[in-house]
PQR file with spaces between the fields and no chain letter, atoms N, CA, C, O and H, PARSE charges and radii, in Angstrom:
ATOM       1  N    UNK     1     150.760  104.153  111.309 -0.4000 1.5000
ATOM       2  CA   UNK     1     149.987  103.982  112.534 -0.0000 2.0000
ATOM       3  C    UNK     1     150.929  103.777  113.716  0.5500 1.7000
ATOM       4  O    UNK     1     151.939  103.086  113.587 -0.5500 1.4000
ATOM       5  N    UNK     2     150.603  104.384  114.893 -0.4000 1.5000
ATOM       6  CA   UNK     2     151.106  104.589  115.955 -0.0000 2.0000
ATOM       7  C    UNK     2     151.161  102.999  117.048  0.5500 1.7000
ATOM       8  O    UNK     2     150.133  102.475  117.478 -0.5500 1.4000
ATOM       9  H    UNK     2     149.782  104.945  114.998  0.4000 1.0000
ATOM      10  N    UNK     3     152.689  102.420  117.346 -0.4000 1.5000
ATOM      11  CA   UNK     3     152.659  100.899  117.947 -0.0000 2.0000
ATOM      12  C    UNK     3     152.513  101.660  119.423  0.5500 1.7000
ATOM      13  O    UNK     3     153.254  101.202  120.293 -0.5500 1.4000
ATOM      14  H    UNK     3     153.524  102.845  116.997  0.4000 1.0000
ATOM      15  N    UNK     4     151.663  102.748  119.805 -0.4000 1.5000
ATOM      16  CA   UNK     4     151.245  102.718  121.060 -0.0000 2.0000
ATOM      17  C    UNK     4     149.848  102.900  121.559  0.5500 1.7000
ATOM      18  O    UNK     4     149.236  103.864  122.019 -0.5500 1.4000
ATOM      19  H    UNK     4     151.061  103.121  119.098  0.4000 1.0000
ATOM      20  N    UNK     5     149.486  101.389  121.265 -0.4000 1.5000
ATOM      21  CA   UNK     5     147.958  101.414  121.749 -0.0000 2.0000
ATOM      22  C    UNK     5     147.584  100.495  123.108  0.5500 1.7000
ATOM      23  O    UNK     5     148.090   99.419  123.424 -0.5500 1.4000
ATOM      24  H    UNK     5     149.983  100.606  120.892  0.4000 1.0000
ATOM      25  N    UNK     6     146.835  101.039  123.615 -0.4000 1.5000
ATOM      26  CA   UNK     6     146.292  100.549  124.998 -0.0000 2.0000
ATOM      27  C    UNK     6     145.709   99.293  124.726  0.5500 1.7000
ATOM      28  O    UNK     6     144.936   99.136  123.781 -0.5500 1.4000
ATOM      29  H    UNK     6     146.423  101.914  123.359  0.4000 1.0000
ATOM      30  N    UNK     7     146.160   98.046  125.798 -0.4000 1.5000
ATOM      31  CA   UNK     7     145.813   96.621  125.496 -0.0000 2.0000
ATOM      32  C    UNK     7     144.715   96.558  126.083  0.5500 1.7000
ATOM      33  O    UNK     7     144.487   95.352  125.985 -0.5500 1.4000
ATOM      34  H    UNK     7     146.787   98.174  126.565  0.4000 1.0000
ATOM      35  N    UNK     8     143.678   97.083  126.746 -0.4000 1.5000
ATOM      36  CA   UNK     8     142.558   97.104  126.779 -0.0000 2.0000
ATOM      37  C    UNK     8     141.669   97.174  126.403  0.5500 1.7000
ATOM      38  O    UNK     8     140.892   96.223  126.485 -0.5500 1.4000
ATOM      39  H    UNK     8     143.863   98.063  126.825  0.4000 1.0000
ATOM      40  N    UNK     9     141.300   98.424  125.751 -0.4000 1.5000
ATOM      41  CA   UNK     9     140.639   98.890  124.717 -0.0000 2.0000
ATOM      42  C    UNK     9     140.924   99.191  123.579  0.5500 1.7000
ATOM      43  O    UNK     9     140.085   99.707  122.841 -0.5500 1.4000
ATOM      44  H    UNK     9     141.931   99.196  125.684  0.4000 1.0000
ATOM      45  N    UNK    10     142.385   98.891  123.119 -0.4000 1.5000
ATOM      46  CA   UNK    10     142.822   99.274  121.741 -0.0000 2.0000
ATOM      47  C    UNK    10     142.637  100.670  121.172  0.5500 1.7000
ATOM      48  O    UNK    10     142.239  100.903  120.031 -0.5500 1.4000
ATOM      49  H    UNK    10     143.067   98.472  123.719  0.4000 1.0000
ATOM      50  N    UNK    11     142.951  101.530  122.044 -0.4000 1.5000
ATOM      51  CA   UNK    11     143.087  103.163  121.512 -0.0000 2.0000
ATOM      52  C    UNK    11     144.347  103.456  121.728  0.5500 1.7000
ATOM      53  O    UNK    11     145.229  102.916  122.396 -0.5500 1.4000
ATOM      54  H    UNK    11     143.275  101.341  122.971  0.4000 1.0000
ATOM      55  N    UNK    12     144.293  104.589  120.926 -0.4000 1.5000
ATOM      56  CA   UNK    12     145.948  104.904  120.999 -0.0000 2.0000
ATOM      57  C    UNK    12     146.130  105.639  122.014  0.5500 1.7000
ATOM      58  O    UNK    12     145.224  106.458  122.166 -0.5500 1.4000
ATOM      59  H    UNK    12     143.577  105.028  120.383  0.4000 1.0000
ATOM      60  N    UNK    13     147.204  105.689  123.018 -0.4000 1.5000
ATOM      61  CA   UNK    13     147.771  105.984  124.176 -0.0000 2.0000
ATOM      62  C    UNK    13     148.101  107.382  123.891  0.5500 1.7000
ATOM      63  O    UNK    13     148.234  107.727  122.717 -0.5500 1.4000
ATOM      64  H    UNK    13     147.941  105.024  122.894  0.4000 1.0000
ATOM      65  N    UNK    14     148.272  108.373  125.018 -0.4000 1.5000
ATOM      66  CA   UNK    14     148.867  109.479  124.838 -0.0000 2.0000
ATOM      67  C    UNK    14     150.342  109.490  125.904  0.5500 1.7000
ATOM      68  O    UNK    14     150.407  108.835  126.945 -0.5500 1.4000
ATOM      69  H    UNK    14     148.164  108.093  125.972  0.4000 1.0000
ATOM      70  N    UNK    15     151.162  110.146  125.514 -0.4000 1.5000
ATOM      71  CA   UNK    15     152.758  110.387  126.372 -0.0000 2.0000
ATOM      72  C    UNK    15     152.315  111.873  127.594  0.5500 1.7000
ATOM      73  O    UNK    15     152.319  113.058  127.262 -0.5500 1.4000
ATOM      74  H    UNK    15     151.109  110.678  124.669  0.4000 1.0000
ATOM      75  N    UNK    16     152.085  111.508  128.532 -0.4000 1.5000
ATOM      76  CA   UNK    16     152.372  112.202  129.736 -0.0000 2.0000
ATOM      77  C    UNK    16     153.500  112.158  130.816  0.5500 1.7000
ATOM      78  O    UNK    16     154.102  111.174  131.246 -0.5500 1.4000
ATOM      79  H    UNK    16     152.082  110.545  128.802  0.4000 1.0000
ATOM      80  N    UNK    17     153.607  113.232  131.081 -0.4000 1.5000
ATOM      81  CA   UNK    17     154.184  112.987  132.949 -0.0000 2.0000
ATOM      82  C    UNK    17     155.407  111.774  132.522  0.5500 1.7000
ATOM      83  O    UNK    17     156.273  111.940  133.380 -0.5500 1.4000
ATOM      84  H    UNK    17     153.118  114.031  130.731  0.4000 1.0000
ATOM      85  N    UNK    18     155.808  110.780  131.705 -0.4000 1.5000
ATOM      86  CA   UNK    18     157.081  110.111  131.188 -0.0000 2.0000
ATOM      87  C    UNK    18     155.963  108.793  131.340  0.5500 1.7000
ATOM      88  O    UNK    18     156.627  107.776  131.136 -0.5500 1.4000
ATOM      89  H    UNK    18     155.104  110.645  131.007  0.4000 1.0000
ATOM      90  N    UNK    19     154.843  108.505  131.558 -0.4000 1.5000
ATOM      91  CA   UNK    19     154.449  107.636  130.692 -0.0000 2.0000
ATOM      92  C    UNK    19     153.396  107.500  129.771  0.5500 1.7000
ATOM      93  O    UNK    19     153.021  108.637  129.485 -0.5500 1.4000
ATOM      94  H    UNK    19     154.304  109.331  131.724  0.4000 1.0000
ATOM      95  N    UNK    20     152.623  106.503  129.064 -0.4000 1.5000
ATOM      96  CA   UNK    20     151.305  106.506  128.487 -0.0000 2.0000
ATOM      97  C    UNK    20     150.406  106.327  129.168  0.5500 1.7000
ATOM      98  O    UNK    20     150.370  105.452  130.033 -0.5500 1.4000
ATOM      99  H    UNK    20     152.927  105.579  129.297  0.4000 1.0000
ATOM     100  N    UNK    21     149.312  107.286  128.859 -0.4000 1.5000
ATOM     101  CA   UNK    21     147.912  107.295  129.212 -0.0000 2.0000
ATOM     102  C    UNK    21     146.782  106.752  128.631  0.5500 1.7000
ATOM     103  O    UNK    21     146.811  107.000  127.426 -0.5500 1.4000
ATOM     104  H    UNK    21     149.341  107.997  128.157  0.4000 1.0000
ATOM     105  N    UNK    22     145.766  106.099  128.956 -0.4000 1.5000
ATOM     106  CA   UNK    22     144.699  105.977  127.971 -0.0000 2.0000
ATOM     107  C    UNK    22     143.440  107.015  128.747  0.5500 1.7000
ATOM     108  O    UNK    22     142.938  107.196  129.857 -0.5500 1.4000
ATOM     109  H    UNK    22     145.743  105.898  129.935  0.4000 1.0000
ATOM     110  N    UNK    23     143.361  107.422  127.621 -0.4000 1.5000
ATOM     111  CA   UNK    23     141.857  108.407  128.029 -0.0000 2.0000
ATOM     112  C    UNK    23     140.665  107.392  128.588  0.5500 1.7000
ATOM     113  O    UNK    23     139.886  107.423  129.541 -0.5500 1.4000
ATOM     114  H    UNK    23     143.769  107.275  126.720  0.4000 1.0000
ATOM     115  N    UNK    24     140.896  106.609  127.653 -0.4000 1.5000
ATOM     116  CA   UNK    24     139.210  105.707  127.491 -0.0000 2.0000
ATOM     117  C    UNK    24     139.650  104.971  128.627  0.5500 1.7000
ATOM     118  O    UNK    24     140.303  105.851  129.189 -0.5500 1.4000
ATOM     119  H    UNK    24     141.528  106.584  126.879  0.4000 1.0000
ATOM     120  N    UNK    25     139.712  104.318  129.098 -0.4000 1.5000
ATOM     121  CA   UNK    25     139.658  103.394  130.474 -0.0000 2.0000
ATOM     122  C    UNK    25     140.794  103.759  131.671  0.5500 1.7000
ATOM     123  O    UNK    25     141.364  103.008  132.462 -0.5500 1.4000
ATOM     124  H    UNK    25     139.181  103.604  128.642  0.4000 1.0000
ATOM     125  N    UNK    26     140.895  105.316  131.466 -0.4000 1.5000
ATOM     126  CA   UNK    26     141.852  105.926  132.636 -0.0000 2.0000
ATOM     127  C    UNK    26     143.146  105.234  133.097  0.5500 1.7000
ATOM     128  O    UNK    26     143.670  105.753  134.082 -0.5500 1.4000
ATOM     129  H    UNK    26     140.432  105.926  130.823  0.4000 1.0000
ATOM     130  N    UNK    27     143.837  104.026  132.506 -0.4000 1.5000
ATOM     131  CA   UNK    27     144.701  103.387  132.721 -0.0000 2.0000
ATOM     132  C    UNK    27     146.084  104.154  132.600  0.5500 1.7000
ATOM     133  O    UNK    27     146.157  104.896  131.621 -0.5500 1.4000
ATOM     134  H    UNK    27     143.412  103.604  131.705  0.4000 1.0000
ATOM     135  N    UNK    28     147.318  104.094  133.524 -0.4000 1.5000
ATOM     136  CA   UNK    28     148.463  104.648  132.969 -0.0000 2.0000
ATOM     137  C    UNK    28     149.327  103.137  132.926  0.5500 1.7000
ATOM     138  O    UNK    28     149.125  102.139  133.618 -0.5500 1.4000
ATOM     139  H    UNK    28     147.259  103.492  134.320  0.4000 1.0000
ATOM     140  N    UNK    29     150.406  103.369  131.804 -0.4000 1.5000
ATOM     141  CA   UNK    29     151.658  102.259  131.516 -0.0000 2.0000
ATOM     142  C    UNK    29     152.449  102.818  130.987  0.5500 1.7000
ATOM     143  O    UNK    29     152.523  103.811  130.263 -0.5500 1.4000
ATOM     144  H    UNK    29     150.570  104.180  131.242  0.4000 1.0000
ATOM     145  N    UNK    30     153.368  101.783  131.578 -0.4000 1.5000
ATOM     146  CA   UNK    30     154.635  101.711  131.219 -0.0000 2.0000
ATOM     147  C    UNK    30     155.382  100.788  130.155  0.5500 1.7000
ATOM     148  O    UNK    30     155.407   99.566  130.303 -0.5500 1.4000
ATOM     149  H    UNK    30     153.307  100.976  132.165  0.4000 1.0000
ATOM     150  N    UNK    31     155.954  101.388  129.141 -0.4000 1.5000
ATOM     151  CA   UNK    31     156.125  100.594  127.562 -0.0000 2.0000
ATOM     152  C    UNK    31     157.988   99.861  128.045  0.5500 1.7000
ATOM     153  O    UNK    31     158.773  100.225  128.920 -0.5500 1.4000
ATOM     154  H    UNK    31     155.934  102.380  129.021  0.4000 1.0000
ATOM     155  N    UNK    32     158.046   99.193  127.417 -0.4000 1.5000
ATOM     156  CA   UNK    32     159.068   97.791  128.150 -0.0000 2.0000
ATOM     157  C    UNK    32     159.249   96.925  126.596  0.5500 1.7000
ATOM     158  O    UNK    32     158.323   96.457  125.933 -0.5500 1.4000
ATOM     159  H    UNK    32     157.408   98.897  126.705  0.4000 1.0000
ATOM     160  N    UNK    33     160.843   96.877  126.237 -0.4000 1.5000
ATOM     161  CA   UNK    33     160.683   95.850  125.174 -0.0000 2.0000
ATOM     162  C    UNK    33     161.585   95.179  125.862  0.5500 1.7000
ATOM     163  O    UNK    33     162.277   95.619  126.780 -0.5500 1.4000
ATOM     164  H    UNK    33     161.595   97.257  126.776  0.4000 1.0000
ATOM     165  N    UNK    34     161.575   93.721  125.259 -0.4000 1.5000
ATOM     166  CA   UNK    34     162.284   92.695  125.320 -0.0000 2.0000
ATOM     167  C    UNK    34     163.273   91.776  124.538  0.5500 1.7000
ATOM     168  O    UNK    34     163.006   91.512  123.366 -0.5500 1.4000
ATOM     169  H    UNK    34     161.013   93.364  124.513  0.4000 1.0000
ATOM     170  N    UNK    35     164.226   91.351  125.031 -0.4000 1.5000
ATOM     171  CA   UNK    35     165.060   90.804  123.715 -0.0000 2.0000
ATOM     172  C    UNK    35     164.437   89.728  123.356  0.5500 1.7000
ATOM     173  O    UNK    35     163.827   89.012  124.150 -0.5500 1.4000
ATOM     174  H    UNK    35     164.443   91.566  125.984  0.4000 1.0000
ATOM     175  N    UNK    36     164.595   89.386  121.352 -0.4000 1.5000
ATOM     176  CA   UNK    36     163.841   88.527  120.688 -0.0000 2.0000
ATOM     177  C    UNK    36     164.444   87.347  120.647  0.5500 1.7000
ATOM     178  O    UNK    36     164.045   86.338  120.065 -0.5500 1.4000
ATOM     179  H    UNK    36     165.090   89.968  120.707  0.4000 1.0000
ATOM     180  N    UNK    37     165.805   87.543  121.526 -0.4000 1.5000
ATOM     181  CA   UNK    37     166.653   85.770  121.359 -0.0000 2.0000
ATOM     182  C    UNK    37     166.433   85.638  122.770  0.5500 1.7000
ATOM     183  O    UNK    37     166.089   84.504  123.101 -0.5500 1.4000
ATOM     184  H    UNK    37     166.129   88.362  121.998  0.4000 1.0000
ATOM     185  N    UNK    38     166.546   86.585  123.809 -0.4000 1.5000
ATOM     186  CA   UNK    38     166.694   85.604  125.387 -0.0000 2.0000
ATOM     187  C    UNK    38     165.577   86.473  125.902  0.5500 1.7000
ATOM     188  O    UNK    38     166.095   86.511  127.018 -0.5500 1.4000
ATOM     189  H    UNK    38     166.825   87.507  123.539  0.4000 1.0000
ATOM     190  N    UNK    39     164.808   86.991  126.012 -0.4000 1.5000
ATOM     191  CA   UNK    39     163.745   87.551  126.455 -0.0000 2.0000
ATOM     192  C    UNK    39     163.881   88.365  127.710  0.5500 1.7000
ATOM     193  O    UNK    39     163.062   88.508  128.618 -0.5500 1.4000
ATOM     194  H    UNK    39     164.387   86.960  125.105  0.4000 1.0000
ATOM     195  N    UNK    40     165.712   89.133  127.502 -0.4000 1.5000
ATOM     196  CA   UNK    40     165.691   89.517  129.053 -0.0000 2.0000
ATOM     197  C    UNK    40     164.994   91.394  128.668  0.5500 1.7000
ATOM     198  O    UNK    40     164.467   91.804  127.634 -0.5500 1.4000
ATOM     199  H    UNK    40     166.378   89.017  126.764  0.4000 1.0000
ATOM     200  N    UNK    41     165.269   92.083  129.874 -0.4000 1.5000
ATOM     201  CA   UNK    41     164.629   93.576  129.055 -0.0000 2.0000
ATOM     202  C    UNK    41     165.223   94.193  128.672  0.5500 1.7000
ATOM     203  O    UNK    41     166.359   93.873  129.020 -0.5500 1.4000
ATOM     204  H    UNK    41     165.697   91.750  130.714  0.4000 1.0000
ATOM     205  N    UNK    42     165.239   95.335  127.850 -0.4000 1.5000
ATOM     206  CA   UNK    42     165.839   95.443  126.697 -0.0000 2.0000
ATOM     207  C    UNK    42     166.432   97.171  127.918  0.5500 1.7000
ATOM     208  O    UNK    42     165.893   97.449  128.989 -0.5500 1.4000
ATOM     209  H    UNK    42     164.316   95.595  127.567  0.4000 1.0000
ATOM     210  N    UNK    43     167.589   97.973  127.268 -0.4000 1.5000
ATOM     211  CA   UNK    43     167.928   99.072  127.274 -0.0000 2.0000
ATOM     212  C    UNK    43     167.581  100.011  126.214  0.5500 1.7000
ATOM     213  O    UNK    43     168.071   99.826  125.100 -0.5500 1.4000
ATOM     214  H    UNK    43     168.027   97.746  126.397  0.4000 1.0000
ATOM     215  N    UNK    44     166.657  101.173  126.455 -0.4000 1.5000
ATOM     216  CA   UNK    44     166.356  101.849  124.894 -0.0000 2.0000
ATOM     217  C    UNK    44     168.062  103.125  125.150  0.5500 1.7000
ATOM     218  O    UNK    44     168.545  103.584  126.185 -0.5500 1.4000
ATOM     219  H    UNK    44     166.259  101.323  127.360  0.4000 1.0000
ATOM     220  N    UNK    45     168.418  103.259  123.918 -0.4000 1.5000
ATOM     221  CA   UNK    45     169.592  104.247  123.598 -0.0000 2.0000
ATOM     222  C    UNK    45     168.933  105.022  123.204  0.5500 1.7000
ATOM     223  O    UNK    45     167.801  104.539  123.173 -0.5500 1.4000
ATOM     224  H    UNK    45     168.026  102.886  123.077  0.4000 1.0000
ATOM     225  N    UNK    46     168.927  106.222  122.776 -0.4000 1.5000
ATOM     226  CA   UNK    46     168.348  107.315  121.833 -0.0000 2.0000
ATOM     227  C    UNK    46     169.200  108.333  121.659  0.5500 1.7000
ATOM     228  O    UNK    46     169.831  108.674  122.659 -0.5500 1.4000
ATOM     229  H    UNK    46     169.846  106.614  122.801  0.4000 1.0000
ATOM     230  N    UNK    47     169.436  109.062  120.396 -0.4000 1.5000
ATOM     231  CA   UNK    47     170.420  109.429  119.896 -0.0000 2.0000
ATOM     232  C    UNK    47     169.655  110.260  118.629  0.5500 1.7000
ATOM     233  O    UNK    47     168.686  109.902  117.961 -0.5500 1.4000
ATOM     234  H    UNK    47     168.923  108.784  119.584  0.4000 1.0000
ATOM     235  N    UNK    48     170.343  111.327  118.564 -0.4000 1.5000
ATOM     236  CA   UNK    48     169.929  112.229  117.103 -0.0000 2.0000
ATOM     237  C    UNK    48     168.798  111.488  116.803  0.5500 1.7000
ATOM     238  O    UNK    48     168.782  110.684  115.871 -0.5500 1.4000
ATOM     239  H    UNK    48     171.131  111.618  119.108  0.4000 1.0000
ATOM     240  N    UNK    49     167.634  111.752  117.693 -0.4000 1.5000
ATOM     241  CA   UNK    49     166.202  111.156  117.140 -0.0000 2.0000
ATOM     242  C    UNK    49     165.951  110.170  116.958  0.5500 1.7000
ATOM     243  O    UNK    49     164.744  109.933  116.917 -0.5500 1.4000
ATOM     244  H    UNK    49     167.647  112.405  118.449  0.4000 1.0000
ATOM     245  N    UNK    50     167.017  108.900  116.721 -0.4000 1.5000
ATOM     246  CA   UNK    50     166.741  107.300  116.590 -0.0000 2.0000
ATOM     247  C    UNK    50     166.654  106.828  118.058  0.5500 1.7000
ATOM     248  O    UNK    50     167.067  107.387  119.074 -0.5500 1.4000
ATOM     249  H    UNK    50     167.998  109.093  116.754  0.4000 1.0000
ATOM     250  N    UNK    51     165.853  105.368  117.869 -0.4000 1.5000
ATOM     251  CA   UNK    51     166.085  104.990  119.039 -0.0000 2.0000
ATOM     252  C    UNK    51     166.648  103.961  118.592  0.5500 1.7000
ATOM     253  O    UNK    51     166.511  103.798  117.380 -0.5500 1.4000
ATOM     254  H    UNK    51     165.517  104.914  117.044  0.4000 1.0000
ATOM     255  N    UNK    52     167.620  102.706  119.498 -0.4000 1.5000
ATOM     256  CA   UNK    52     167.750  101.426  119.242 -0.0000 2.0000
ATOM     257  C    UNK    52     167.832  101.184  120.494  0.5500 1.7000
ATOM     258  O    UNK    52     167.739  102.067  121.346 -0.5500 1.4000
ATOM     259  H    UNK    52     167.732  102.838  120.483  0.4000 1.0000
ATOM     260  N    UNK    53     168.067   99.604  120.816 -0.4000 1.5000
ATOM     261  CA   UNK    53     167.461   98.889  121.816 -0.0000 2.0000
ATOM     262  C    UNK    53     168.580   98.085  121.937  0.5500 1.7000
ATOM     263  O    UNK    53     168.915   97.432  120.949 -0.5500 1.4000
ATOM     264  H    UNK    53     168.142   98.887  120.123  0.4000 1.0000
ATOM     265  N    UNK    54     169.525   97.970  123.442 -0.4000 1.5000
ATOM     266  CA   UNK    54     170.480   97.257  123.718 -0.0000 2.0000
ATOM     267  C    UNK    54     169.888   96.079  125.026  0.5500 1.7000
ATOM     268  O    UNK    54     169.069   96.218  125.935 -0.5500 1.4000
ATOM     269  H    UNK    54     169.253   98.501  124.245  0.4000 1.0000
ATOM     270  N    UNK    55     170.745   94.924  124.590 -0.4000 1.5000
ATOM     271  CA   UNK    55     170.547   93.960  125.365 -0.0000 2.0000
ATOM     272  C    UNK    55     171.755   93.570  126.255  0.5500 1.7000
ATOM     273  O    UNK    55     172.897   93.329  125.863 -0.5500 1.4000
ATOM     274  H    UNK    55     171.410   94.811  123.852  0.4000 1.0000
ATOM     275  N    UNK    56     171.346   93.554  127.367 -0.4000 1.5000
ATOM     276  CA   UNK    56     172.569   93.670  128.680 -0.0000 2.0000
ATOM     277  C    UNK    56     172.918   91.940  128.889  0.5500 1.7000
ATOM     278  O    UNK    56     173.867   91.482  129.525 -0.5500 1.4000
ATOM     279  H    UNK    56     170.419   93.750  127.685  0.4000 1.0000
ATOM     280  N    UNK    57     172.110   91.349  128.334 -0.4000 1.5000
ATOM     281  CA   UNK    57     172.238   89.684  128.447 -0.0000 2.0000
ATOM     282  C    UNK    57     172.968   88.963  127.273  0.5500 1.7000
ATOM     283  O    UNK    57     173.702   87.980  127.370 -0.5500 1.4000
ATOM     284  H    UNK    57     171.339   91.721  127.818  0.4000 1.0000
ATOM     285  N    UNK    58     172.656   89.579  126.253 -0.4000 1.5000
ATOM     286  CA   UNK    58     173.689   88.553  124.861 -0.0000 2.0000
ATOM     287  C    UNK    58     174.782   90.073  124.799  0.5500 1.7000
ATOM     288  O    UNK    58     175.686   89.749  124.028 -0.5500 1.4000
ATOM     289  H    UNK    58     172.059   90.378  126.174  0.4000 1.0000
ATOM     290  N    UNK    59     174.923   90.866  125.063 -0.4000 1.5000
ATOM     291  CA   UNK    59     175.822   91.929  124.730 -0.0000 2.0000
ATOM     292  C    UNK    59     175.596   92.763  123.721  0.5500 1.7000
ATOM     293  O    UNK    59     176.435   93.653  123.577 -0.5500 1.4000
ATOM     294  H    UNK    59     174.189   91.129  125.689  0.4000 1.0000
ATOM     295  N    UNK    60     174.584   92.724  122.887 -0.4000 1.5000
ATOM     296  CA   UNK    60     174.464   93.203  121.920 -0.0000 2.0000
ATOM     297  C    UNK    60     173.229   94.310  121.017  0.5500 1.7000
ATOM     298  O    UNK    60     172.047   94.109  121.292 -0.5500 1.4000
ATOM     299  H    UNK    60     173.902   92.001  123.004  0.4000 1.0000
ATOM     300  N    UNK    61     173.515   95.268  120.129 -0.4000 1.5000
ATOM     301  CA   UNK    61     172.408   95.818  120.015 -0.0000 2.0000
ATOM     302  C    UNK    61     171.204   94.804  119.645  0.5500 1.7000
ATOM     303  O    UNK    61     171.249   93.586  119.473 -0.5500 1.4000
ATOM     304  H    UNK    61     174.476   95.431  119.905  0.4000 1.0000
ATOM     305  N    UNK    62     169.982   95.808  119.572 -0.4000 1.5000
ATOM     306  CA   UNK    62     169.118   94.208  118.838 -0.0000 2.0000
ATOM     307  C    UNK    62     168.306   95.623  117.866  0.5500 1.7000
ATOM     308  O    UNK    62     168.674   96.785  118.034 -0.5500 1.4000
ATOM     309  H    UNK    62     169.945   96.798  119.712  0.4000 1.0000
ATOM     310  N    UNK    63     167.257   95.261  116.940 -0.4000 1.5000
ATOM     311  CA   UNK    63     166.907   95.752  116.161 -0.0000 2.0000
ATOM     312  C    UNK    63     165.527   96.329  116.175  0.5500 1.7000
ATOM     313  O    UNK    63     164.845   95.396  115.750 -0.5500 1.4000
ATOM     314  H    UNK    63     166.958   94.317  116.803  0.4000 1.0000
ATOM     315  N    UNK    64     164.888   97.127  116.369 -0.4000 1.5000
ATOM     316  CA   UNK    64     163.784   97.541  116.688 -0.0000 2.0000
ATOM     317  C    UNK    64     162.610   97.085  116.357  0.5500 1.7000
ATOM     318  O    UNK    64     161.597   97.165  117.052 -0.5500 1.4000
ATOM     319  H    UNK    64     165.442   97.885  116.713  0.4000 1.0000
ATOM     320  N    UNK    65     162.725   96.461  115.004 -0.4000 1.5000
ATOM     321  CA   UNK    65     161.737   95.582  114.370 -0.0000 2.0000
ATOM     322  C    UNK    65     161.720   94.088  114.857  0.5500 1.7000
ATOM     323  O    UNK    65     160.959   93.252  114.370 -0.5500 1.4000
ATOM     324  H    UNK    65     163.548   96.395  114.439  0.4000 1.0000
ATOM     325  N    UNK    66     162.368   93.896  115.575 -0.4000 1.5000
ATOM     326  CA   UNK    66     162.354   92.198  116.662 -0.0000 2.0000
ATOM     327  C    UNK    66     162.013   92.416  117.597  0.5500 1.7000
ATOM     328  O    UNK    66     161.553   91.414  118.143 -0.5500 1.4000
ATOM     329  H    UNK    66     162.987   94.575  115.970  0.4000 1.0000
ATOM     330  N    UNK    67     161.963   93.404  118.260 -0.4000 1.5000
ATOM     331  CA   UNK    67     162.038   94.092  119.624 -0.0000 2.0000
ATOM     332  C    UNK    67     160.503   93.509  119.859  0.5500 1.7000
ATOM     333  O    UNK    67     159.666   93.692  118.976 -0.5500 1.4000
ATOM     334  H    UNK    67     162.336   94.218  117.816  0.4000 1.0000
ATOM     335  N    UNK    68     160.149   92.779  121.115 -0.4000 1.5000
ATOM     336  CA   UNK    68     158.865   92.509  121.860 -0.0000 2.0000
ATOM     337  C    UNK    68     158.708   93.931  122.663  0.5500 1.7000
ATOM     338  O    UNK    68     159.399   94.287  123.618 -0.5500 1.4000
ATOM     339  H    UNK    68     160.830   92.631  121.833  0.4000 1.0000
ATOM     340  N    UNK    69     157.538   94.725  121.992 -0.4000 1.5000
ATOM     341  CA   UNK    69     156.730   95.695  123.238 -0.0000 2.0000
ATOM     342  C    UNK    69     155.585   94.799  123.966  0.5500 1.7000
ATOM     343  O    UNK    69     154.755   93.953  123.633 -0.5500 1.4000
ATOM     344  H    UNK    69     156.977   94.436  121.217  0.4000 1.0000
ATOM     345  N    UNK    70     156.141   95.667  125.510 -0.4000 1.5000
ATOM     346  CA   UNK    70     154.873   95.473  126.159 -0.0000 2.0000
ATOM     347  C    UNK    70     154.593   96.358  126.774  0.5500 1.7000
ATOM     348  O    UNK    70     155.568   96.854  127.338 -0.5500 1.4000
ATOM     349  H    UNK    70     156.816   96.355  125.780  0.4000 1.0000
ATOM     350  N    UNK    71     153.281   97.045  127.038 -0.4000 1.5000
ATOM     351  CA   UNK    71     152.814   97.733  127.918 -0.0000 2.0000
ATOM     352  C    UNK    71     151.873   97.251  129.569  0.5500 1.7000
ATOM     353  O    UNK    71     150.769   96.729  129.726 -0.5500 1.4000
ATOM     354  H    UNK    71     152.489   96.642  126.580  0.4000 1.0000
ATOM     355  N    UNK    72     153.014   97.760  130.656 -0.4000 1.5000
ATOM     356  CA   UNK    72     152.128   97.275  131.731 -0.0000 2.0000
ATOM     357  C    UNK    72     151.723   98.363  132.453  0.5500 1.7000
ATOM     358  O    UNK    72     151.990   99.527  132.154 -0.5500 1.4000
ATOM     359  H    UNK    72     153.910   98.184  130.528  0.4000 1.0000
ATOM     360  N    UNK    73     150.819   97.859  133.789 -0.4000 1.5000
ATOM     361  CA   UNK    73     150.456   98.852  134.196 -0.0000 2.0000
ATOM     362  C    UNK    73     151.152   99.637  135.686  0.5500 1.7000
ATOM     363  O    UNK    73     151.356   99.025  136.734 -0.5500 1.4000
ATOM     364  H    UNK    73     150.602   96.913  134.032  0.4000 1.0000
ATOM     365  N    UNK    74     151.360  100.701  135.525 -0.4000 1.5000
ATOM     366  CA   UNK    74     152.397  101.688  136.078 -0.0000 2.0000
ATOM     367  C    UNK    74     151.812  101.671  137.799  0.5500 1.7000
ATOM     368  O    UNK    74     152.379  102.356  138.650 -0.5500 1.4000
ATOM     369  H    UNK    74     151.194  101.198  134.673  0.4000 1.0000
């Protein structure tokens, strides 16, 4: 199951135009993670299809499965 669902209505978002859309309540956002030790925002890397997630505040990569998403609105 897809971790991009709209916090409104809980449907899954679609990728447009470089951000998510929700059909059902016309909302657009913007997806944002955060680091899981200092909560500053995260840098996504992406590379041969992976993504990982660097933190500009402890120096270090962090792990995608700690990673806080949030979706706000654009």
């Amino acid at each position: 199951m897809s971790q991009n669902i709209c916090p409104n209505c809980q449907l899954e978002l679609e990728w447009q135009d470089g951000k998510y859309h929700c059909e059902s309540c016309s909302t657009v956002f913007i997806k944002k993670a955060f680091c899981p030790d200092c909560e500053a925002e995260l840098e996504k890397l992406q590379a041969c299809g992976a993504a990982s997630y660097f933190c500009n505040s402890c120096n270090e990569l962090k792990s995608k499965s700690r990673v806080r998403i949030q979706f706000d609105k654009a």
